[in-house]
Residue frames as a rotation matrix with the C-alpha (Angstrom) as fourth column:
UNK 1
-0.818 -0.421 -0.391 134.59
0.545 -0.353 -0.760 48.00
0.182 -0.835 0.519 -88.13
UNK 2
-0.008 0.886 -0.464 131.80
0.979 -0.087 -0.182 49.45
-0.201 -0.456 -0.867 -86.08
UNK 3
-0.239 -0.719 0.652 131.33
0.682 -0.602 -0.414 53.36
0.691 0.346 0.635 -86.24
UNK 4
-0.429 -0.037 -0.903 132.20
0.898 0.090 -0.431 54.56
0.098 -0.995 -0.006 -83.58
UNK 5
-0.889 0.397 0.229 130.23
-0.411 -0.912 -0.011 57.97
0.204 -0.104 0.973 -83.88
UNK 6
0.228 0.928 -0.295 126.89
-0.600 0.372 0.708 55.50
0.767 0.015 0.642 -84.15
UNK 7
-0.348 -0.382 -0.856 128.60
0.611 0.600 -0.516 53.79
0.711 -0.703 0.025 -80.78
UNK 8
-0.825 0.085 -0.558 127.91
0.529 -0.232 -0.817 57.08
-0.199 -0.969 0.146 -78.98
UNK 9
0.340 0.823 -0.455 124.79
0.506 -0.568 -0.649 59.80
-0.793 -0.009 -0.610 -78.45
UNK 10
0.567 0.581 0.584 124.20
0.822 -0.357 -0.443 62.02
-0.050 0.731 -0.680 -81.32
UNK 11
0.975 -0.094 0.202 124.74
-0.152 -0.944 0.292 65.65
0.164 -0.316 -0.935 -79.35
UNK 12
0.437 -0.899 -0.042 128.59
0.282 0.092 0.955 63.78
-0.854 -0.429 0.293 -78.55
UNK 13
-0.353 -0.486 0.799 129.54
0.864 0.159 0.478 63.69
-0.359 0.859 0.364 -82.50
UNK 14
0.857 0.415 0.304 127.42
0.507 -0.784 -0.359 67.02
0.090 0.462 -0.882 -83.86
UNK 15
0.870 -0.404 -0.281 130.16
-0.271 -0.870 0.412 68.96
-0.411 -0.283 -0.867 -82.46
UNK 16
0.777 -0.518 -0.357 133.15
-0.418 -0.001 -0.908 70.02
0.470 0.855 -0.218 -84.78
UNK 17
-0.325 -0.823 0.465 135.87
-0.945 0.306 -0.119 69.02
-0.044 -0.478 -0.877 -82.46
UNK 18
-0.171 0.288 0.942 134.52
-0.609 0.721 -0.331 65.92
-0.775 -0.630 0.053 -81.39
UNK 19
0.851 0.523 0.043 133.03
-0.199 0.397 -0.896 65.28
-0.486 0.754 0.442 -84.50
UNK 20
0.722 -0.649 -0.241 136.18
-0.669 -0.565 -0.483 65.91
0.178 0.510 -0.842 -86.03
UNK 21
-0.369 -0.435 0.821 138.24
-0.827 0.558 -0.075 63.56
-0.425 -0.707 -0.565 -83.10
UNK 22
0.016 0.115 0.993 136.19
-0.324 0.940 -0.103 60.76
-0.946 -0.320 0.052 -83.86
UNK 23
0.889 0.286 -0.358 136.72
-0.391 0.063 -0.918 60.79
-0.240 0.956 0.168 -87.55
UNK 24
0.353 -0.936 0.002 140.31
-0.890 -0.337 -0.306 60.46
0.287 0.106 -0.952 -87.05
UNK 25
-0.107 -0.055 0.993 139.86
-0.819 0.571 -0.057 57.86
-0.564 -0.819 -0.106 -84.49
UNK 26
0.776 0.562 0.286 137.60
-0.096 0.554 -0.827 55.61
-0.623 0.614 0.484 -87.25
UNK 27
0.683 -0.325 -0.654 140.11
-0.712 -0.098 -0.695 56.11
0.162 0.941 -0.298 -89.63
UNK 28
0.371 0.310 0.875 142.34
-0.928 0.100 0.358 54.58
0.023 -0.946 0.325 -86.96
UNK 29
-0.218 0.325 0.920 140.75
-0.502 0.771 -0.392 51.97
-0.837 -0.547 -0.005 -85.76
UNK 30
0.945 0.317 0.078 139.76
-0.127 0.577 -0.807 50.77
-0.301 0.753 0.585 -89.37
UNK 31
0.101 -0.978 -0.182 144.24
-0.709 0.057 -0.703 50.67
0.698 0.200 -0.688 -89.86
UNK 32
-0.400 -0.234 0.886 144.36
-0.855 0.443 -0.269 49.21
-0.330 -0.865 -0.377 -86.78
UNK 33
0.335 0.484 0.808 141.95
-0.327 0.864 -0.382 46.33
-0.883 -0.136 0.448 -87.43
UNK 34
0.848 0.142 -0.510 143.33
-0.506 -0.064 -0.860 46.12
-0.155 0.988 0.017 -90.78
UNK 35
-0.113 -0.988 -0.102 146.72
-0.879 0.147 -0.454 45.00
0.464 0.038 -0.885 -89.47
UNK 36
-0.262 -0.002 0.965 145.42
-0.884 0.401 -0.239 42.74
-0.386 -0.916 -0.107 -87.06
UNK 37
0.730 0.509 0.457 143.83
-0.159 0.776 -0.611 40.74
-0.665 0.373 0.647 -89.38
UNK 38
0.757 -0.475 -0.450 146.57
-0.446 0.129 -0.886 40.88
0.478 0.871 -0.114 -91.81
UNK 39
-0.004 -0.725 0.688 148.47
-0.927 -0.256 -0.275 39.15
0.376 -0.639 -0.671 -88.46
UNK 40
0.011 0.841 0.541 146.17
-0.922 0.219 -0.320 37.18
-0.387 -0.495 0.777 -87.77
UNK 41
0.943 0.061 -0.328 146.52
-0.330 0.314 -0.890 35.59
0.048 0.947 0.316 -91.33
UNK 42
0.060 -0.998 0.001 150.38
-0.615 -0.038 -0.788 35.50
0.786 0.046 -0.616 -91.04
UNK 43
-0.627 -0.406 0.665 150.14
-0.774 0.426 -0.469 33.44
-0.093 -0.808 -0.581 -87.48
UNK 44
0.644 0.642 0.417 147.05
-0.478 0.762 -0.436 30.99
-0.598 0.081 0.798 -87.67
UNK 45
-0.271 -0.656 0.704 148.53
-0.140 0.751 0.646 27.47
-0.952 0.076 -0.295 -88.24
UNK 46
0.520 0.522 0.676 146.31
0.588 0.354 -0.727 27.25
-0.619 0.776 -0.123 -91.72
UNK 47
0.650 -0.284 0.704 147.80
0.363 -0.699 -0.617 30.48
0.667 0.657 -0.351 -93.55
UNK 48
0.789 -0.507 -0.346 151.00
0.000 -0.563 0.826 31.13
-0.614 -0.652 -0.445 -91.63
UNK 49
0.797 -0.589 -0.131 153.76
-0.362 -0.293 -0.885 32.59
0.483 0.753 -0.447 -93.63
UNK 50
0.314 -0.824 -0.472 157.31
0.338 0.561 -0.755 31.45
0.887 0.077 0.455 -93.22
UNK 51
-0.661 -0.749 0.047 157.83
-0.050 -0.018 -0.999 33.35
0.749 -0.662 -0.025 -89.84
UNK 52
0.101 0.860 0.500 154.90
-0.934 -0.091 0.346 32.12
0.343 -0.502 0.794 -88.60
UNK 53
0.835 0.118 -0.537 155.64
-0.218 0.968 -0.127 28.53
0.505 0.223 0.834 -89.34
UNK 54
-0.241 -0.947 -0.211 159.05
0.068 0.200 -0.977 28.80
0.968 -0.250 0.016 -87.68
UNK 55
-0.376 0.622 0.687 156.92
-0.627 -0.717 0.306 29.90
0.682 -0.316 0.659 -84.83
UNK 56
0.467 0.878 0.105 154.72
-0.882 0.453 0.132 27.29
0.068 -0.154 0.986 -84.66
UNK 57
0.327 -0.620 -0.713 157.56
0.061 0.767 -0.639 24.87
0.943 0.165 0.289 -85.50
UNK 58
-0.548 -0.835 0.044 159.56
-0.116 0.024 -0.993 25.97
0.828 -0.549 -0.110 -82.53
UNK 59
-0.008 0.845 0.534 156.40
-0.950 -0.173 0.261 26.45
0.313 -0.505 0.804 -80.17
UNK 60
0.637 0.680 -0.363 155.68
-0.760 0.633 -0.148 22.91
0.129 0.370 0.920 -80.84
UNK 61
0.242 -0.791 0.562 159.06
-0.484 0.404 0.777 21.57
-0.841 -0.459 -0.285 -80.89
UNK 62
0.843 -0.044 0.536 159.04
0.445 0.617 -0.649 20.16
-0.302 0.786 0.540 -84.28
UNK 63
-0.202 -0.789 -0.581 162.04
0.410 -0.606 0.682 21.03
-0.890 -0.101 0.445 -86.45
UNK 64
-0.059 -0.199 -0.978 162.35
-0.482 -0.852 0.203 23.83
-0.874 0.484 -0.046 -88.47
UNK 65
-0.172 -0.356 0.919 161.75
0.771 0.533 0.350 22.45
-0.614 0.768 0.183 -92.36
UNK 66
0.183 -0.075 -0.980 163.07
-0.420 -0.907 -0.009 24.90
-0.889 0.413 -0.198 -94.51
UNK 67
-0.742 -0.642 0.195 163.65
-0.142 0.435 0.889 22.30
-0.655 0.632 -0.414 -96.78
UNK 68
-0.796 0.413 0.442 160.12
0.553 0.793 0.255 22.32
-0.245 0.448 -0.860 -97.42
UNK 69
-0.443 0.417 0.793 157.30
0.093 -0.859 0.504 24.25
0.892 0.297 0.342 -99.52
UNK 70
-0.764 0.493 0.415 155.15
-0.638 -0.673 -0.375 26.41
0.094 -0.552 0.829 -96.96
UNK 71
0.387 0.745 -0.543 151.80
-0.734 0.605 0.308 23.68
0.558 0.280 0.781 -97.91
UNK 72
0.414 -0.121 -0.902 154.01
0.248 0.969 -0.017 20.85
0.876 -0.217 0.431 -96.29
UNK 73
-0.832 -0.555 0.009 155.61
0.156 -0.249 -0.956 22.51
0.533 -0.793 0.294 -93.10
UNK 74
-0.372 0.713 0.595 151.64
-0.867 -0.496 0.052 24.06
0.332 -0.496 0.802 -92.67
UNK 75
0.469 0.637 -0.612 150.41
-0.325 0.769 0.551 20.27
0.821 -0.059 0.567 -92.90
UNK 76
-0.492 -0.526 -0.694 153.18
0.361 0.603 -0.712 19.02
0.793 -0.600 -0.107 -90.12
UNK 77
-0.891 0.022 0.453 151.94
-0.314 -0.751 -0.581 21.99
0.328 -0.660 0.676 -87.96
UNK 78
-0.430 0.761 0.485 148.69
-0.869 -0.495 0.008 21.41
0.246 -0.419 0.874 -88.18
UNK 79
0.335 0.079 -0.939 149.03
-0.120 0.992 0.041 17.62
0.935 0.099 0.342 -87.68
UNK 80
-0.836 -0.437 -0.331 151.07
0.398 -0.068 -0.915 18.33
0.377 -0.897 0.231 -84.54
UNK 81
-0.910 0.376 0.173 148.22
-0.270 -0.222 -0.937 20.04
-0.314 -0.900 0.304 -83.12
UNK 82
-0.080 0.534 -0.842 146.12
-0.656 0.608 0.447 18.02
0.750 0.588 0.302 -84.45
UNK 83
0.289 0.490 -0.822 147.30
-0.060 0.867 0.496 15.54
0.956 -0.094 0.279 -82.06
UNK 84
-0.737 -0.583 0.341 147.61
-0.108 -0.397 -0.911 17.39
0.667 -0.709 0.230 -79.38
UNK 85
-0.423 0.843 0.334 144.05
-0.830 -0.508 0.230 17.18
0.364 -0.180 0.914 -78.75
């Protein structure tokens, strides 16, 4: 994550409030981006966890295989769009 004090002039961050404000922010915004990716991970058809894949299953239309490991539901998925293209 960028920091966002080195995003703005100098004379904006010196100052204790401000300075203070944007520490908080950073702290933040590094949580923030921390989740997103950890979402990110959880939905993307390669490394989607089980309510991703149900997701992507329904999205798609495929059905739902709970009968199968996570590795073989990810391969249908990404075979379905696969040949969507």
């Amino acid at each position: 994550m960028a920091d966002v004090k080195g995003t703005l002039p100098p004379f904006v961050s010196r100052g204790r409030v401000m300075g203070a404000l944007l520490d908080s922010a950073q702290s933040e915004l590094e949580a923030l981006e921390s989740e997103a990716r950890a979402a990110a991970c959880r939905m993307a058809a390669g490394t989607a966890d089980e309510k991703g894949l149900a997701l992507w299953e329904e999205e798609l239309g495929l059905d739902e295989r709970g009968d199968l490991p996570l590795e073989g539901r990810r391969a249908l998925v990404l075979a379905a769009l696969d040949q969507m293209e």
